[in-house]
N, CA and C atoms as a LAMMPS dump frame, in Angstrom:
ITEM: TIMESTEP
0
ITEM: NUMBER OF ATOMS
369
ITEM: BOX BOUNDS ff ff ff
-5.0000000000000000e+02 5.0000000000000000e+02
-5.0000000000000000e+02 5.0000000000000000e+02
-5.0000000000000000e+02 5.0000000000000000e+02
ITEM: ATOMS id mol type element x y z
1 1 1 N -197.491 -202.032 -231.239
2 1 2 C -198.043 -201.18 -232.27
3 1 3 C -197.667 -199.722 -231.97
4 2 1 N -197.445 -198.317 -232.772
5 2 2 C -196.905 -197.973 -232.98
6 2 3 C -198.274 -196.544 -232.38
7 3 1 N -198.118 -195.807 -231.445
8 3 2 C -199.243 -194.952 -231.092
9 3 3 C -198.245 -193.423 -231.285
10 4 1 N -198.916 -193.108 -232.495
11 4 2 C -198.531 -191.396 -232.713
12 4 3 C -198.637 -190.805 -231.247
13 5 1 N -197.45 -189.302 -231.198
14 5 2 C -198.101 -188.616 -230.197
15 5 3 C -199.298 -187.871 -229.952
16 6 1 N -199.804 -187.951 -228.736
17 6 2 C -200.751 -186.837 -228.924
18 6 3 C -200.637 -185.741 -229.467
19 7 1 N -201.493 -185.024 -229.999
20 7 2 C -201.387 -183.49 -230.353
21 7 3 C -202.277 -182.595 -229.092
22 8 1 N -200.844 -181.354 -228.835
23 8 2 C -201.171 -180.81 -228.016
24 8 3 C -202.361 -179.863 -228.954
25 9 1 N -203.146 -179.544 -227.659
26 9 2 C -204.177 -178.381 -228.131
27 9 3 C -203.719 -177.458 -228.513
28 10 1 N -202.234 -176.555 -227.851
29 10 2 C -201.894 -175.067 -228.48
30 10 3 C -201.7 -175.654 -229.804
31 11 1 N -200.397 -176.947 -230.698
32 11 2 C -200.262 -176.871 -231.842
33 11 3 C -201.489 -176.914 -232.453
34 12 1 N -202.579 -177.539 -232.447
35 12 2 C -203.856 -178.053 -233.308
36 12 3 C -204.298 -176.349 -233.233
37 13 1 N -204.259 -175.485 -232.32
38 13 2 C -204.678 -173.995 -232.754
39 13 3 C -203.952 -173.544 -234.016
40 14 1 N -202.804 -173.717 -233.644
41 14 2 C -201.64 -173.163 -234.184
42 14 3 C -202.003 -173.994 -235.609
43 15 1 N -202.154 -174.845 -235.731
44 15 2 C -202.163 -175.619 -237.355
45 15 3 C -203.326 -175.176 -238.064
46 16 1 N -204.959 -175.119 -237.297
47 16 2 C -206.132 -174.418 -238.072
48 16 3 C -205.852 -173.132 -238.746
49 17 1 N -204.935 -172.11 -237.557
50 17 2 C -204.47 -170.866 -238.14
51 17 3 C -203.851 -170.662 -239.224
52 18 1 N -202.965 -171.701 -239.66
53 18 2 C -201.966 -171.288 -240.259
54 18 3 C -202.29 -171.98 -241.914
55 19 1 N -203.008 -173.267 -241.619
56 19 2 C -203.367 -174.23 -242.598
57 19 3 C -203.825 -173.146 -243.565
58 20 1 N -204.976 -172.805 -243.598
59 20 2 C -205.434 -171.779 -244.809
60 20 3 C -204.798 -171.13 -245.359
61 21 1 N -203.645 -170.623 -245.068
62 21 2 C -202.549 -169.62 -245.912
63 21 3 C -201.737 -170.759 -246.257
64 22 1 N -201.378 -171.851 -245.683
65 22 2 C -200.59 -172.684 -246.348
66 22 3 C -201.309 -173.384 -247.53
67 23 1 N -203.02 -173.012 -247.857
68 23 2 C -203.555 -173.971 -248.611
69 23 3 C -203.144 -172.998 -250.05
70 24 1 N -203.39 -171.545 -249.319
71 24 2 C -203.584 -170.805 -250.781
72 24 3 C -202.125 -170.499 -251.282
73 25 1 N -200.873 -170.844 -250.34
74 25 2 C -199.345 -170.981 -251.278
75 25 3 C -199.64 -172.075 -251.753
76 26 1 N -199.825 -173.077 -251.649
77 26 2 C -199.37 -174.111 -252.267
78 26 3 C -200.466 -174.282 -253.72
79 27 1 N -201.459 -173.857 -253.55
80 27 2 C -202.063 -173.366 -255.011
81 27 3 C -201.858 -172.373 -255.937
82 28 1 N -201.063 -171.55 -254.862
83 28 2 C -200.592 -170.399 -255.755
84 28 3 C -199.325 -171.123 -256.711
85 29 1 N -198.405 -171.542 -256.094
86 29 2 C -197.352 -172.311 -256.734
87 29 3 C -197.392 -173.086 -257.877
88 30 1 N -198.919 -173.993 -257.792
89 30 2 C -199.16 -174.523 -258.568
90 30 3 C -199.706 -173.628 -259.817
91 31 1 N -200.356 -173.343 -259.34
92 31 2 C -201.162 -172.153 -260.287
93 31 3 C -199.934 -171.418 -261.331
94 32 1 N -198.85 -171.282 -260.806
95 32 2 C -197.907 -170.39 -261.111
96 32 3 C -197.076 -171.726 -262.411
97 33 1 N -196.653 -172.951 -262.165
98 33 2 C -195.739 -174.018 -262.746
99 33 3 C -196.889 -173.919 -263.679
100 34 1 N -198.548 -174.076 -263.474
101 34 2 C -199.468 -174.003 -264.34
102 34 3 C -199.157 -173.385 -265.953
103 35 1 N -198.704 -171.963 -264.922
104 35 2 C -198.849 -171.173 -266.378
105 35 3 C -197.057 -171.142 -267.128
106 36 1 N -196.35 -171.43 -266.638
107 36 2 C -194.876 -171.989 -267.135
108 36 3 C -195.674 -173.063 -268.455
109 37 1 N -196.484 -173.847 -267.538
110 37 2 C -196.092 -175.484 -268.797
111 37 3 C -196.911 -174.717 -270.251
112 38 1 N -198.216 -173.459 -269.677
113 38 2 C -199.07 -173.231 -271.096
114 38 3 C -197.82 -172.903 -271.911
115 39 1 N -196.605 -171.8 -271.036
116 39 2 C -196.062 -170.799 -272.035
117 39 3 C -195.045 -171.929 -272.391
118 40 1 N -194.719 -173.023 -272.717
119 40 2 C -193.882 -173.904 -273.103
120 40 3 C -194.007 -173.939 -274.462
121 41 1 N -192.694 -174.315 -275.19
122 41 2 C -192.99 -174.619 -276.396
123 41 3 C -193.454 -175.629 -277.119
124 42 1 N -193.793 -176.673 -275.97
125 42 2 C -194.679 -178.205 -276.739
126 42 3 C -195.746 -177.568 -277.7
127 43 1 N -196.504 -178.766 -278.094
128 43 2 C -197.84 -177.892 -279.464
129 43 3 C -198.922 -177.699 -278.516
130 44 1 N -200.45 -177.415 -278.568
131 44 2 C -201.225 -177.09 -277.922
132 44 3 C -201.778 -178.352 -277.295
133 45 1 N -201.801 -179.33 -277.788
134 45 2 C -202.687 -180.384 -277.691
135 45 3 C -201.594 -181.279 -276.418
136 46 1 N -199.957 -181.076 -276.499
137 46 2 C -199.398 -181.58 -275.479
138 46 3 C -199.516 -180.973 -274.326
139 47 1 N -199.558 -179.868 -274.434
140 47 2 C -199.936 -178.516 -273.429
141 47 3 C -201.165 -179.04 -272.86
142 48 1 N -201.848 -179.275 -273.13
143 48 2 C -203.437 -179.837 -272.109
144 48 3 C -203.714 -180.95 -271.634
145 49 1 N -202.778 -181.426 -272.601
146 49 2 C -203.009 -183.136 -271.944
147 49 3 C -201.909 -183.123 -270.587
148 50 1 N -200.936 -182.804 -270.929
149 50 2 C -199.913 -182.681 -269.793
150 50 3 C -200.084 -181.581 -268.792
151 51 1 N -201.096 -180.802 -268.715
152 51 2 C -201.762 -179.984 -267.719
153 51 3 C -202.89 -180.802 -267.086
154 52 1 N -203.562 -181.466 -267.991
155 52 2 C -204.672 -181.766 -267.368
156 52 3 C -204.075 -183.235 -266.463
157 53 1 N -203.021 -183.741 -267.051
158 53 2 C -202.732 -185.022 -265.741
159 53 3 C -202.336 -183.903 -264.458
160 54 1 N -201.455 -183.046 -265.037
161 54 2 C -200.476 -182.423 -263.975
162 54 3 C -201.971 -181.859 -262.602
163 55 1 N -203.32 -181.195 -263.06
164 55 2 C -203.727 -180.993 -262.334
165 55 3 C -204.877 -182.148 -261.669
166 56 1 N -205.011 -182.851 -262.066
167 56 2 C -205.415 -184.41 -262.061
168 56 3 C -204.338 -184.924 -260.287
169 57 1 N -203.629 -184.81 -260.674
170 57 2 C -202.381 -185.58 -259.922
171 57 3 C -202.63 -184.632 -258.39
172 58 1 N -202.702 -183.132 -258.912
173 58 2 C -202.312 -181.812 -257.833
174 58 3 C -203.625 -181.954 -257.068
175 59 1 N -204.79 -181.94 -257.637
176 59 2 C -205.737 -181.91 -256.913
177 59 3 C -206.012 -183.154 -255.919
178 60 1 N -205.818 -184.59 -256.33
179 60 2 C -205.407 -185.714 -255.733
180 60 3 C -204.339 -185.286 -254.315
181 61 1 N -203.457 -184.519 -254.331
182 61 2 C -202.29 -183.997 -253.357
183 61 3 C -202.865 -183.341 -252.345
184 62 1 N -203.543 -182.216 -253.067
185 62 2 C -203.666 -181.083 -252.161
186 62 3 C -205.262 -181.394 -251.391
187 63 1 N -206.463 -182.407 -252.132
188 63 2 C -207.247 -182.842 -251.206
189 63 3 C -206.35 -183.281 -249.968
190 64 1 N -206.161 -184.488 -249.932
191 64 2 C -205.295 -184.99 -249.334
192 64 3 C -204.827 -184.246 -247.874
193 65 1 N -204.4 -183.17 -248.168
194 65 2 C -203.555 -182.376 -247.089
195 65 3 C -204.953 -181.443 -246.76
196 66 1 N -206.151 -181.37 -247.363
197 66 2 C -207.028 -180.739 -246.929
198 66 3 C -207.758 -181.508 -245.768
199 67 1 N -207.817 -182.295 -245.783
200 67 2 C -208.477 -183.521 -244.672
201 67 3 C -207.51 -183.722 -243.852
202 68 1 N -207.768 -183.102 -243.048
203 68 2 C -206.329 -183.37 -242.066
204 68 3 C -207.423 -183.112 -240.793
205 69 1 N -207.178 -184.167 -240.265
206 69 2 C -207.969 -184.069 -238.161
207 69 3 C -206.725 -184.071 -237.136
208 70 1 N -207.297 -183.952 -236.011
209 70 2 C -206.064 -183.841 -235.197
210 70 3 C -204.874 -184.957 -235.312
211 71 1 N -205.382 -186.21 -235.478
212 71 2 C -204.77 -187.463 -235.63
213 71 3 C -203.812 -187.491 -236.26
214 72 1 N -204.362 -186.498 -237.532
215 72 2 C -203.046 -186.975 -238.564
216 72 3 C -202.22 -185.81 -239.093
217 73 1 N -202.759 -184.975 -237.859
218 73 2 C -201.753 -183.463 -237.965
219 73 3 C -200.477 -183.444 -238.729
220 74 1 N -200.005 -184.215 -237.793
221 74 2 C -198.237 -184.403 -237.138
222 74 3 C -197.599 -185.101 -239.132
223 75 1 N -198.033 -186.013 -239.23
224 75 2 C -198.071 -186.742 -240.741
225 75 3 C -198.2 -185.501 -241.85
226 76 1 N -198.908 -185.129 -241.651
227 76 2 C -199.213 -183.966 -242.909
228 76 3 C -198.648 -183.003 -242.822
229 77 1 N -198.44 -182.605 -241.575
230 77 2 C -196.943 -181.505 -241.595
231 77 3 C -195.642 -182.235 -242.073
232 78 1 N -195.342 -182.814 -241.971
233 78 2 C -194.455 -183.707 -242.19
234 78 3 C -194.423 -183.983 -244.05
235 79 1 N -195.569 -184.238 -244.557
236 79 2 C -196.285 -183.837 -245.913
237 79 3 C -195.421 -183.053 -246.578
238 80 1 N -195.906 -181.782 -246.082
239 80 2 C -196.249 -180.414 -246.342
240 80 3 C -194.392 -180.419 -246.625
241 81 1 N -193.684 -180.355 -245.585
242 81 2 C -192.109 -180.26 -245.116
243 81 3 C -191.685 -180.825 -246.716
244 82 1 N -191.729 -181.916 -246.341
245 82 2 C -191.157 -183.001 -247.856
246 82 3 C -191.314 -182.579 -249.006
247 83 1 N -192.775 -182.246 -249.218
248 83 2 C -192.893 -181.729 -250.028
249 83 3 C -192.343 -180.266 -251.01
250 84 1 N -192.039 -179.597 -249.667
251 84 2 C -191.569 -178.158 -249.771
252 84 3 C -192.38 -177.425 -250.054
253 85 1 N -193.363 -177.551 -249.417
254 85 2 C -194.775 -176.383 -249.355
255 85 3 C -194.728 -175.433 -248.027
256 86 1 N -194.129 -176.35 -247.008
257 86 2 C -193.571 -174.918 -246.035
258 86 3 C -192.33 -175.876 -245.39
259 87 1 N -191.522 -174.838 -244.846
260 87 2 C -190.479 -175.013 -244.607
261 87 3 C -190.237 -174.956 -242.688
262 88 1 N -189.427 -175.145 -242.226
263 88 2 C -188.929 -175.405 -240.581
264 88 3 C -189.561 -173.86 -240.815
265 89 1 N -188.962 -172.816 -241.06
266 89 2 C -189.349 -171.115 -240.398
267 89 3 C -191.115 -171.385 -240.095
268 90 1 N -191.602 -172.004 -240.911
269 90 2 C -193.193 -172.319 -240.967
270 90 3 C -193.783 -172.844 -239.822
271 91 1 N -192.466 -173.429 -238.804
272 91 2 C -193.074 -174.236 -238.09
273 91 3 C -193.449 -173.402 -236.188
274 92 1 N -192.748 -171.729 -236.784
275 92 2 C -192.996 -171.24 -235.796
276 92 3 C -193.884 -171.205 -234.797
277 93 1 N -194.083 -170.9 -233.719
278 93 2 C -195.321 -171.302 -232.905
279 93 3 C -196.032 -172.619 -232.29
280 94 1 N -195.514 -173.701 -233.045
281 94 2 C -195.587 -175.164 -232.697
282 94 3 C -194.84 -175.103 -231.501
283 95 1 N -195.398 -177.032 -230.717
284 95 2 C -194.304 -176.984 -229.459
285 95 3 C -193.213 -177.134 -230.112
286 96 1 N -191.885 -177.503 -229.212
287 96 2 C -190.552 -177.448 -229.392
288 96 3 C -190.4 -178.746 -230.085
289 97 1 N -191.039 -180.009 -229.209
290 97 2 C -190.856 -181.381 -229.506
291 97 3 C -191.386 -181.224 -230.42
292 98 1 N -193.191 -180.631 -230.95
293 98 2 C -193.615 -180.919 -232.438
294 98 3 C -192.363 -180.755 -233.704
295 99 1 N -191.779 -179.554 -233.483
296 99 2 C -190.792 -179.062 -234.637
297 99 3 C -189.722 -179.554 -234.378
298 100 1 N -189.13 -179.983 -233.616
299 100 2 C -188.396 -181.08 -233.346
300 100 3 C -188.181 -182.643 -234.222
301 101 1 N -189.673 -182.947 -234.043
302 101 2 C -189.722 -184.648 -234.925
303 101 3 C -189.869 -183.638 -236.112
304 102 1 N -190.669 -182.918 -236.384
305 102 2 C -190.833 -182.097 -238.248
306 102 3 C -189.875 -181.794 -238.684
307 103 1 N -188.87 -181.445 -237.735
308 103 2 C -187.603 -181.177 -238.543
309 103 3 C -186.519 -182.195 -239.137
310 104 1 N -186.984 -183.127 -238.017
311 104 2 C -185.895 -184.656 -238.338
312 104 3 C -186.364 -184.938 -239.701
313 105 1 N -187.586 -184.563 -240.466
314 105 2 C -188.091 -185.337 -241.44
315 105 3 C -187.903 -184.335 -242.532
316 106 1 N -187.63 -183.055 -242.298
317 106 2 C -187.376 -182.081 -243.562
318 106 3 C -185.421 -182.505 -244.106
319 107 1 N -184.884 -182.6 -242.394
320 107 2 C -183.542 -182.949 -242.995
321 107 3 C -183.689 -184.395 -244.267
322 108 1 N -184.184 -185.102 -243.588
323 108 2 C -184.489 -186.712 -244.636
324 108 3 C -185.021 -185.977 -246.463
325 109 1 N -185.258 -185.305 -246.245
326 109 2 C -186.416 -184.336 -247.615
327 109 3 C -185.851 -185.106 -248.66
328 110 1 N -184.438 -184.666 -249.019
329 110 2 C -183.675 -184.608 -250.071
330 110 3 C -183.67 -186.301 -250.884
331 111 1 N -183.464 -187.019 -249.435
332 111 2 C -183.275 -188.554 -250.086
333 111 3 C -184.564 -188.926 -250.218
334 112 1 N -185.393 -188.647 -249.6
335 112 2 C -187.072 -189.554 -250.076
336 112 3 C -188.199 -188.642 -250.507
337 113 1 N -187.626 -187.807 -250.779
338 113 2 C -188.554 -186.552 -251.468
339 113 3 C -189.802 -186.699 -252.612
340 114 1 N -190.844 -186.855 -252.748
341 114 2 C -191.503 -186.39 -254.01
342 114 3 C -191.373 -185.26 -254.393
343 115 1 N -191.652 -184.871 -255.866
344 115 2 C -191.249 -183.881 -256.088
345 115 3 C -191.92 -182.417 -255.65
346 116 1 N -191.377 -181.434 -255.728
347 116 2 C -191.631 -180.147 -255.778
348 116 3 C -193.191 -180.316 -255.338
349 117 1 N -194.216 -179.228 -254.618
350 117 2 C -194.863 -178.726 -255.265
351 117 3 C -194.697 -177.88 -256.973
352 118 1 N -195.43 -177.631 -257.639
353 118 2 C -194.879 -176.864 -259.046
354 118 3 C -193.789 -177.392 -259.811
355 119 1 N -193.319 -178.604 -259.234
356 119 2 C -191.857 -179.021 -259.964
357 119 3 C -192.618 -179.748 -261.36
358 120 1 N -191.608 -179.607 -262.104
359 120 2 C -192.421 -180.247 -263.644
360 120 3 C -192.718 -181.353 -263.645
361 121 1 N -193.365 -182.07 -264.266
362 121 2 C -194.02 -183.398 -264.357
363 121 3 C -192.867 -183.956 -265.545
364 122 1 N -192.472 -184.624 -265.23
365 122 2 C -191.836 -185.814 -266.14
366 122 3 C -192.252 -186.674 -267.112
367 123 1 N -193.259 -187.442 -266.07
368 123 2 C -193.889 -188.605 -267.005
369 123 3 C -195.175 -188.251 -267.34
């Protein structure tokens, strides 16, 4: 069976610190694609329905990455990466090995990616 690494104590500092500014970009972003879809030219009534899944879906996401314990640090950075809510420069201050495996998984981004934070909703 498959035992994550430990998380060192400096990163788990390093992640409480940093988490909160990473909570309020990644709402800002949203917040921001938010107001793109009002100023769209669909009619009003597509405009809300397709906001209201879009933030339906976001809030589902971004709980998600709010519940994060030491355990599942390492995973949700990893999240975060894929997602493109922060990037390797983000990962400053982590150990070497942490940003190390985080980075193996930002290169992967492209082929198993969900989309964007803020990226448009499709369906």
């Amino acid at each position: 069976m498959y035992e994550p690494p430990k998380v060192r104590e400096s990163d788990w500092k390093v992640f409480r610190r940093k988490a909160p500014q990473w909570e309020q970009a990644c709402i800002d972003r949203l917040n921001q694609a938010y107001i793109q879809l009002l100023r769209g030219p669909e009619t009003p009534a597509e405009k809300f329905w397709t906001l209201r899944r879009r933030v339906n879906k976001d809030a589902y996401w971004i709980n998600d990455l709010l519940e994060v314990g030491r355990s599942t640090m390492e995973s949700q950075l990893g999240l975060l990466l894929r997602a493109g809510a922060i990037t390797p420069e983000d990962l400053d201050g982590f150990s070497a090995d942490l940003r190390g495996r985080l980075e193996a998984v930002y290169r992967d981004r492209w082929e198993t990616a969900e989309p964007e934070i803020g990226e448009k909703d499709e369906g």
